[in-house]
Legacy VTK file of the C-alpha trace (Angstrom):
# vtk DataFile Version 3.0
C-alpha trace
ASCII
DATASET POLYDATA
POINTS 74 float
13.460 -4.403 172.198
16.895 -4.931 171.377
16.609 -8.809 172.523
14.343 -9.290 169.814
17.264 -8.866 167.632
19.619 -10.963 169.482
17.681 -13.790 170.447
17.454 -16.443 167.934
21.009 -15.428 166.791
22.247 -16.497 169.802
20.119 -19.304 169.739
22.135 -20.285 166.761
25.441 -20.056 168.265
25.774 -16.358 165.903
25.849 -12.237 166.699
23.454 -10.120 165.299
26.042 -9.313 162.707
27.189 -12.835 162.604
23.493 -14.053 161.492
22.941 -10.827 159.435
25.858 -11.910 157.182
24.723 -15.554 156.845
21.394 -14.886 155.573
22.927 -12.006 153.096
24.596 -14.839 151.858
22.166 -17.670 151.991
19.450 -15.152 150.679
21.586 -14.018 147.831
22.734 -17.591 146.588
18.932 -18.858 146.835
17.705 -15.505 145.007
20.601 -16.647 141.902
19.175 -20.186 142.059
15.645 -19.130 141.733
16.813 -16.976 138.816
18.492 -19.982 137.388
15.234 -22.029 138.054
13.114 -19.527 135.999
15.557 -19.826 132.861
15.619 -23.593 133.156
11.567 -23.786 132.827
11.671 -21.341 129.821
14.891 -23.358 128.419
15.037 -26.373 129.734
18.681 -27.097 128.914
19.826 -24.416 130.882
20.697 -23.997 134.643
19.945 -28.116 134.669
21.224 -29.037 138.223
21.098 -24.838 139.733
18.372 -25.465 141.693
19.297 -28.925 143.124
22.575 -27.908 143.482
22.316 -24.672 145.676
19.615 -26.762 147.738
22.112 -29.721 148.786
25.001 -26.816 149.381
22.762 -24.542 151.483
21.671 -27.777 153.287
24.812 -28.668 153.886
25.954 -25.576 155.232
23.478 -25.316 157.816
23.096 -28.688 158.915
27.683 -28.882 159.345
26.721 -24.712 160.984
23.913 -25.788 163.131
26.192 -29.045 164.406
28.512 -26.412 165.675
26.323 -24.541 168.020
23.884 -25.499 170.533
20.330 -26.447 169.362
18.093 -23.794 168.550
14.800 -23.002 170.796
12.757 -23.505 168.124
LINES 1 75
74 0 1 2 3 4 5 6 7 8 9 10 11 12 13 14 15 16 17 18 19 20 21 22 23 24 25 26 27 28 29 30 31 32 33 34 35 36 37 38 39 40 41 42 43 44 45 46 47 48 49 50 51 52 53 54 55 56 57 58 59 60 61 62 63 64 65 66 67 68 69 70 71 72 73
């Protein structure tokens, strides 16, 4: 059981606690973008490059993270 939980963080070149923290903080920036997102369709001159933005930086992060560590099994 507990390799289910290490696996794929391995995989990634991460601990458990390594990966947990990662996606905390890719799943908290991409819940603020979506927010962002929502008040751009309602007015449209708001949040005008949020969504774009936090897509190229969280891209960017895990493409230059992924580089790092050896390729995932996936």
């Amino acid at each position: 059981m507990l390799r289910a939980f290490q696996e794929h963080p391995e995989s990634v070149g991460e601990t458990y606690i390594q990966h947990m923290r990662m996606s905390f903080g890719f799943g908290g920036r991409m819940l603020l973008a979506g927010l962002g997102c929502i008040l751009h369709g309602i007015f449209p001159f708001l949040c005008v490059r949020t969504g774009s933005k936090t897509i190229n930086t969280l891209h960017d992060a895990m493409v230059l993270h992924r580089t790092k560590c050896p390729p995932c099994n996936e």
